[in-house]
N, C-alpha and C positions, 0 to 999 in steps of 0.2 A: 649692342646694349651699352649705355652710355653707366658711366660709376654711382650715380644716384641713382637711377633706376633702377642698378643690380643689388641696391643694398636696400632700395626700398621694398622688391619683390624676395629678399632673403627676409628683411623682417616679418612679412606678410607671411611667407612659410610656417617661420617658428611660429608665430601666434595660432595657422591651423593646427601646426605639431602638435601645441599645449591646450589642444580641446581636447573634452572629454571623449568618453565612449557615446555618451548617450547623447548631449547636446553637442553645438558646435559652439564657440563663444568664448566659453569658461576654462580654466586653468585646468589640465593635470595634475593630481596631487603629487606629483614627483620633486623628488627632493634633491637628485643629483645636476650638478647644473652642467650646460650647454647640450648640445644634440645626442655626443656621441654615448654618455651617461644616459640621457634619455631613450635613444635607440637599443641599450643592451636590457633597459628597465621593458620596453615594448616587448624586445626579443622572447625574453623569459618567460613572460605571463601569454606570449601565443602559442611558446613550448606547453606549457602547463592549460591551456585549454583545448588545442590537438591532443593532449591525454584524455583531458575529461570528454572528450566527445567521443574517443577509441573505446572507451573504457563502458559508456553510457550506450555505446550502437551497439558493443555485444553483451550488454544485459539485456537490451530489447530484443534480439536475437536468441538469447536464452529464452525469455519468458514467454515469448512469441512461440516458439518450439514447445516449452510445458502446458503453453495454455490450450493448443490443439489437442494435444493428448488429455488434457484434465475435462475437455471440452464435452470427446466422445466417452468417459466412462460417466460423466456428469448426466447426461441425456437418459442413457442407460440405468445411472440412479432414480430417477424422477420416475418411472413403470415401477419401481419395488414399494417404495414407501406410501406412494398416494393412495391403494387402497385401504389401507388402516386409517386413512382419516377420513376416505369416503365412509367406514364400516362405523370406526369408534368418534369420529368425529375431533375436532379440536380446542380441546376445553379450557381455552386461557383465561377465561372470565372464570370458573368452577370453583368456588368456595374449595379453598385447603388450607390445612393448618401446616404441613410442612412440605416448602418448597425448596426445589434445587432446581439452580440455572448453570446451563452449559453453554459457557462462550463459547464461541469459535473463532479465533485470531492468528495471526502468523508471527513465525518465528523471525522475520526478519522484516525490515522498513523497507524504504521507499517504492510504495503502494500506493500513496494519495493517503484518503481519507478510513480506507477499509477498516484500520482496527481501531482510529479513533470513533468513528462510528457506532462500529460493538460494544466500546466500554462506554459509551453513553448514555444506549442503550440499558446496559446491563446496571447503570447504577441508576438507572429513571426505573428497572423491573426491583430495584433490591426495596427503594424508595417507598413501590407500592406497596411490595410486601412486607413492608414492617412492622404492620399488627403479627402477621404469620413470625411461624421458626424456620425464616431462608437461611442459603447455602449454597458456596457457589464449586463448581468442580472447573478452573477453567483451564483453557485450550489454545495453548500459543506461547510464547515468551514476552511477547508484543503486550497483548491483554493482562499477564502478569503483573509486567511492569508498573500498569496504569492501575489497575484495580487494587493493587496491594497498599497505596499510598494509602488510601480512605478506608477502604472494605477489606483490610485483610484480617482482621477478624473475621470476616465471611468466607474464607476460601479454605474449604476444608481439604482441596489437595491441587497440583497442577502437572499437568501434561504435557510434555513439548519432544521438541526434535521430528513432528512429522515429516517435517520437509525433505530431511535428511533421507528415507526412505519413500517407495511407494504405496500408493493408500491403497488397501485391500478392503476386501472386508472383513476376511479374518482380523488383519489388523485392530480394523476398526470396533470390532467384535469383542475384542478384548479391551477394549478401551470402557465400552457400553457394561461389561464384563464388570470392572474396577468401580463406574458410575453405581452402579446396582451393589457394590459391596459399602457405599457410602453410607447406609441404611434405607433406611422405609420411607418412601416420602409419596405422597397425596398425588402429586403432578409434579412433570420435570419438564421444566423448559429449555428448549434446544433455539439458543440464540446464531444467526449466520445471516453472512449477505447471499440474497439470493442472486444468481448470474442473469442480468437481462442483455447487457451489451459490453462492450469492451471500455466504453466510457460512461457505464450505466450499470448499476448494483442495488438492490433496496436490501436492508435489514430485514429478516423475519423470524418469526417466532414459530414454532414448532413445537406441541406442547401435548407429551406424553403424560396419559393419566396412569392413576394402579387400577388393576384391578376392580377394585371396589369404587372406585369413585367413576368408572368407565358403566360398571352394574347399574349404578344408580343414576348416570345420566342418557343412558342409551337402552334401560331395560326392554322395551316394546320390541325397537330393532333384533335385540338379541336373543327376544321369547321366539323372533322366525326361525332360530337355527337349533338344529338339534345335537348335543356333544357326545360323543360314542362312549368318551370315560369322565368324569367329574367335570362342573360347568367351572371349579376355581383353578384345576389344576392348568386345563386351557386354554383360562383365560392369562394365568400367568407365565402359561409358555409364550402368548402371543403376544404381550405385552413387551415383554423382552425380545423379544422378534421386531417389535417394532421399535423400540427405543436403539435398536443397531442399524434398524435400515433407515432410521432417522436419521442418526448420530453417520452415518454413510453418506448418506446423500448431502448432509450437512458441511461433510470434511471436504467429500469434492466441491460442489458451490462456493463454499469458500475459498478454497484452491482456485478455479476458475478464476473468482472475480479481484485473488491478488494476485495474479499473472497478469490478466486484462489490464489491473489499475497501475500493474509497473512497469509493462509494456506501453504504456500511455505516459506513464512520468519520465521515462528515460525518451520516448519521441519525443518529448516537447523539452526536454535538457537537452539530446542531440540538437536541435533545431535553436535553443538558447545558442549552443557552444557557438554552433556553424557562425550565427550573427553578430557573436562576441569576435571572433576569430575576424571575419570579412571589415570588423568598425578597426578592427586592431591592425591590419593588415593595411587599410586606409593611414592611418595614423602614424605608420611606421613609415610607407612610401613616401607620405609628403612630409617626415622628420628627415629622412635622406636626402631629398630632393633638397630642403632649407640648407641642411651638411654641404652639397656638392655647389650649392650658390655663394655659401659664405666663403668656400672654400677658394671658388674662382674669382669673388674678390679679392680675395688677399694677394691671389696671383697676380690679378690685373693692377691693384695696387702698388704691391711690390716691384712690380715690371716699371710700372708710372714714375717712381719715386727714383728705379735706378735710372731713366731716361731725362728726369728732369735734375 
């Protein structure tokens, strides 16, 4: 290799060195100058995204692991609750003067879109109901956050730390428990994404009547049945019976589809890192590579210069 050539294909080097990650062409914003300053600035930031890739594959591994388990008691939710609304039906249209809505949101991020969804939701239901006296009880740390900005006037208490423990039903029981000591309300709607797939969730509404307002929109269906002691006292045991295996099947569902949606955000951050890593990795090679050319002309130089 003749001394022009070799200082031609060293310049060639550093100019791939100083492309970016994403184009080939354009400068690195790096500010240290020559290779070896540039090579420790590469070094660092492929330390620092081999973490984030370590760090992101076993949160997918976590959530991958809860979401099987939230998956099979989820299943087993869905047999308890649907017949009360095959029986009492689902009366989210139902004229009422005072409603309560029960987010369902998680206590912690990176989900995707799970709780921005709910509180969307939930402030398009509070919206509607603004002739009514609403009220919100909600469920997560996440939904707090957001709802308290605009609607905290509306949040007559809040809920959180599920995550920290496993969903029962007693748990949940006493939760439905607290709901019902809020006071007397016409209809309560139980807001949650419902679980379709691991990259697929819809919003649904869930929507416990009293009593009385269940009387007067199902009375036919309920003249079939006959009650062995009082027609209010049973109706409002069952009522309550169903606002927990609501509020149940609502807590797993939701669980479900924020494991699904963080189990999918951390694969596609693993899969980010891997191709941050592999451009960075490129990048550093051919910074070396310009290093060991420049380096061997200075040799061949300096040899040149003692020779001549």
């Amino acid at each position: 290799m003749s001394r022009r050539a070799a200082m031609s294909a060293a310049s060639a080097a550093r100019g791939l060195f100083k492309a970016p990650l994403g184009a080939a062409g354009s400068a690195l914003p790096f500010g240290a100058r020559g290779n070896a300053g540039q090579l420790n600035i590469v070094k660092q930031r492929m330390k620092s995204v081999r973490n984030v890739e370590k760090i992101t594959k076993a949160m997918k591994m976590v959530a991958a692991s809860k979401l099987r388990q939230a998956e099979t008691k989820m299943a087993l939710s869905r047999g308890i609750w649907m017949p009360f609304y095959r029986l009492f039906g689902n009366p989210v249209d139902a004229e009422a003067e005072n409603v309560l809505l029960v987010p369902f949101t998680s206590d912690k991020g990176l989900c995707g879109g799970v709780n921005s969804t709910i509180v969307k939701y939930s402030r398009a239901l509070m919206e509607l109901q603004s002739e009514s006296k609403s009220s919100m009880v909600v469920i997560g740390e996440k939904g707090k956050a957001q709802l308290e900005r605009k609607e905290g006037d509306k949040i007559n208490s809040f809920i959180g730390d599920m995550a920290k423990v496993t969903i029962t039903f007693p748990q949940v029981s006493m939760i439905a428990d607290k709901v019902l000591e809020e006071g007397k309300f016409d209809k309560t709607h139980v807001l949650f994404n419902h679980f379709k797939s691991i990259i697929s969730n819809k919003p649904t509404i869930a929507t416990v009547g009293s009593p009385e307002l269940i009387a007067k929109e199902k009375q036919e269906e309920l003249n079939l049945y006959e009650f062995e002691e009082g027609f209010e006292e049973n109706m409002q045991d069952l009522v309550e019976l169903q606002l927990a295996t609501t509020m149940w099947n609502a807590a797993l569902e939701n669980s479900t589809s924020e494991n699904g949606a963080r189990m999918n955000a951390m694969d596609s951050s693993s899969k980010n890192a891997s191709e941050m890593l592999e451009k960075l990795t490129l990048i550093f090679n051919r910074g070396r590579q310009a290093s060991i050319t420049t380096e061997l002309i200075e040799i061949i130089s300096g040899a040149t210069a003692l020779e001549g």
